[in-house]
SEPAMI-338888 format. One record per residue (C-alpha): x, y, z; residue number from 1; residue in one letter. Coordinates in steps of 0.05 Angstrom, whole numbers. Each point is the difference from the previous one (the first is absolute). Layout:
% residues N
((X, Y, Z), NUM, "a");
...
//
This chain:
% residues 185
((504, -876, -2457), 1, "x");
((12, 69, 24), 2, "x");
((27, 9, 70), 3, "x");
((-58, 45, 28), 4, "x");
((-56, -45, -33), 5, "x");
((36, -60, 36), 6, "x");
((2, 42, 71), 7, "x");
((-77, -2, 3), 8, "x");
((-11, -71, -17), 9, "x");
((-6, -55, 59), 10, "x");
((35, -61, 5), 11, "x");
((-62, -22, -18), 12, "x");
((-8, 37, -73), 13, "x");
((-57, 36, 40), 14, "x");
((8, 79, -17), 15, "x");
((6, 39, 70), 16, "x");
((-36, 69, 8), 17, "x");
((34, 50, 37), 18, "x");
((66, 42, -1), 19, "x");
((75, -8, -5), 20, "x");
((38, 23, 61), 21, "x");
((33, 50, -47), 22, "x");
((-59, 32, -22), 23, "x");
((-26, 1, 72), 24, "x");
((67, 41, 22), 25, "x");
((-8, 46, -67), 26, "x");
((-76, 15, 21), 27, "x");
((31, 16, 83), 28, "x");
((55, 42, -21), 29, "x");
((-43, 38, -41), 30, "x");
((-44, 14, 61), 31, "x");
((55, 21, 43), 32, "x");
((25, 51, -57), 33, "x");
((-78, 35, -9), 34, "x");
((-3, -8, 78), 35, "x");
((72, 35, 11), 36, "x");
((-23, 53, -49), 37, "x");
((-67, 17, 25), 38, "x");
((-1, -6, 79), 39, "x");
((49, 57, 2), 40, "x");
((-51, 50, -42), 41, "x");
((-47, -31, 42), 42, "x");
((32, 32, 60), 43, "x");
((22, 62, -29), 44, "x");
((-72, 11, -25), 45, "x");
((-27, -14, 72), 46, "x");
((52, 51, 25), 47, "x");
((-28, 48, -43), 48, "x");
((-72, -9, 19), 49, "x");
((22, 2, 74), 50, "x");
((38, 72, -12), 51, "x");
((-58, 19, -39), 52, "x");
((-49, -3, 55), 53, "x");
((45, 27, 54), 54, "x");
((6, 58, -39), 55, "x");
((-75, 3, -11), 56, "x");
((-13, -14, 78), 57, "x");
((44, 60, 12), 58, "x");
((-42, 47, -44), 59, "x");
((-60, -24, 31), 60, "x");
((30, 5, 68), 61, "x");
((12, 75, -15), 62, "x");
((-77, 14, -28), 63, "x");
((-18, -29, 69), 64, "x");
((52, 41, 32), 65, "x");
((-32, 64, -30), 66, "x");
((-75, -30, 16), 67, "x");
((21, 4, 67), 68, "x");
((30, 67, 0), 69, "x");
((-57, 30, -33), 70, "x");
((-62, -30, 46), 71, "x");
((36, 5, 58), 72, "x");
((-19, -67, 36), 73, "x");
((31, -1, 55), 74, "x");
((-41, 52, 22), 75, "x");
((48, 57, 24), 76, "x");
((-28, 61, -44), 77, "x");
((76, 0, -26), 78, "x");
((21, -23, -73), 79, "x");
((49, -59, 6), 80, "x");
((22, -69, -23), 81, "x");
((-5, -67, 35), 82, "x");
((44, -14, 45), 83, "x");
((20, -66, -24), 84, "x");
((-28, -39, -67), 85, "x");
((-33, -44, 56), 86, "x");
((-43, 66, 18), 87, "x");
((-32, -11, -61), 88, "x");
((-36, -64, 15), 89, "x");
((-71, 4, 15), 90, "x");
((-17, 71, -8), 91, "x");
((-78, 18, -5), 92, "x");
((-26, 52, -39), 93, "x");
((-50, 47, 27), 94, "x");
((-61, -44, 5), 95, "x");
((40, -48, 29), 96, "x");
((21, -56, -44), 97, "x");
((61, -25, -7), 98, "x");
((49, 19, -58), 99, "x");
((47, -48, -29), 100, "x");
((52, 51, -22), 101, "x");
((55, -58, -21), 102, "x");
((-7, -73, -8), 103, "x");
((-9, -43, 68), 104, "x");
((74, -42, -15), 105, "x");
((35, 67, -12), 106, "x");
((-9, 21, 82), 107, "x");
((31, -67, 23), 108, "x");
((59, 4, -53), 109, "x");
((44, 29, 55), 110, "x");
((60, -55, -1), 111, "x");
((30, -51, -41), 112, "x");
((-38, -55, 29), 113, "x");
((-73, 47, -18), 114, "x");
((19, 13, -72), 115, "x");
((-57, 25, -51), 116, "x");
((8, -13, -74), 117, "x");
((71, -9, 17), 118, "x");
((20, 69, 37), 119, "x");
((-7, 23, 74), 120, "x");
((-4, 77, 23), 121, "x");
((14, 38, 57), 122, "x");
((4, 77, 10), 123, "x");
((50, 41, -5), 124, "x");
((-1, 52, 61), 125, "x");
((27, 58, -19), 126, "x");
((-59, 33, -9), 127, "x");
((-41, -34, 40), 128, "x");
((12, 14, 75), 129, "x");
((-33, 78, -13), 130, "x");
((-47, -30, -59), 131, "x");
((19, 57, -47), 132, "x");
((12, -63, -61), 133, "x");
((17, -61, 0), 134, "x");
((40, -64, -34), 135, "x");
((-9, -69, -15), 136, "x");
((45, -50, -15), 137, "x");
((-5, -67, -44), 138, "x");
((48, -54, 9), 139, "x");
((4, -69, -39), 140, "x");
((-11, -52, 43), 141, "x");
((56, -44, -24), 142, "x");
((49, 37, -41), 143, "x");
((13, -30, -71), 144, "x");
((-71, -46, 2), 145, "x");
((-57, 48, 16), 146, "x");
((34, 72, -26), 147, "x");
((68, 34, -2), 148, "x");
((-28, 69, 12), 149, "x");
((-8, 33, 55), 150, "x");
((-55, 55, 9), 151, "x");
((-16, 69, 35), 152, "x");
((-53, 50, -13), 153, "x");
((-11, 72, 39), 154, "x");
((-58, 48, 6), 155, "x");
((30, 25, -59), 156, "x");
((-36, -57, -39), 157, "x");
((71, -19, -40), 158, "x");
((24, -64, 10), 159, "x");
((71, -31, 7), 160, "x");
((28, -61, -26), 161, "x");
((69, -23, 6), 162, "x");
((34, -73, -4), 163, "x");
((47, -3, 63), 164, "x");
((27, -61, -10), 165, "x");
((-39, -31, 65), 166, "x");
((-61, 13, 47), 167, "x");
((19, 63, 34), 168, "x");
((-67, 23, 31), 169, "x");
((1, 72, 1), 170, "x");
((-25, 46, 63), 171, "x");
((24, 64, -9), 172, "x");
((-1, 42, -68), 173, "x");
((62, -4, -40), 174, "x");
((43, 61, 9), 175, "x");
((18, 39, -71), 176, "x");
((58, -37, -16), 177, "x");
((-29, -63, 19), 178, "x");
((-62, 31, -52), 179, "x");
((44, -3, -56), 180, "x");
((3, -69, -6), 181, "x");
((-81, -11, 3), 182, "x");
((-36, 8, -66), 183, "x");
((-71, 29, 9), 184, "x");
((-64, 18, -40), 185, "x");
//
């Protein structure tokens, strides 16, 4: 009688259902390879997404930028931009409804612990003390999980990416050698 017949009959000469320990292990390890594989694509594809949006945030932080430049709502008969991204919150147009320039999550995203789809921002004030432009600036939350890239756009609607290696949350606008190490479009 073969070996592996004999293996799945009983003391009894009743035939057992079920599996050999062997081909349990077999079925496990082959798991753990497809699981090794695919959770890290499953993280660099989340990473992506995450950068993705920042990016997209920042360009839509700029359009609001120029909104508010050109309607003038704070109301001093002088052209110029917000202050702070949180300026941007709640604005009214000129019957008096409110204006939802950027998403609600993006004006808490201010610190690690407030991230939105993976990124926090804060501004860059260079330009903003006299309000003549204006920067943003996206940081991953957690460096490595939620994005490598860090983020900065300008009222000259080009944004900056570069991978420094850590969270370095950026307030002032990179000088021109420091420029040469940021890739923009």
């Amino acid at each position: 009688m073969c070996r592996c017949v004999y293996s799945l009959i009983s003391k009894e000469g009743v035939m057992r259902k079920g599996f050999t320990l062997i081909e349990l292990m077999i079925v496990v390890a082959i798991i753990a390879v497809i699981a090794a594989i695919a959770i890290p694509l499953l993280t660099e594809s989340t990473m992506s997404t995450n950068e993705t949006a920042a990016a997209k945030l920042l360009l839509t932080y700029a359009e609001s930028q120029l909104m508010y430049y050109i309607n003038d709502y704070d109301g001093d008969s002088v052209s110029n931009y917000a202050a702070s991204f949180l300026d941007l919150q709640g604005l009214a147009d000129n019957g008096g409804n409110t204006i939802d320039l950027l998403p609600a999550e993006f004006y808490a995203a201010t610190g690690v612990a407030t991230p939105f789809k993976g990124y926090y921002f804060n501004n860059i004030t260079d330009w903003q003390a006299d309000r003549t432009g204006f920067g943003l600036c996206a940081n991953p939350a957690h460096y490595g999980s939620t994005g490598r890239k860090t983020f900065i756009i300008n009222h000259r609607i080009i944004t900056y990416w570069q991978d420094q290696g850590a969270i370095n949350e950026i307030s002032a606008w990179p000088d021109a050698v420091d420029m040469a190490n940021w890739k923009g479009r």
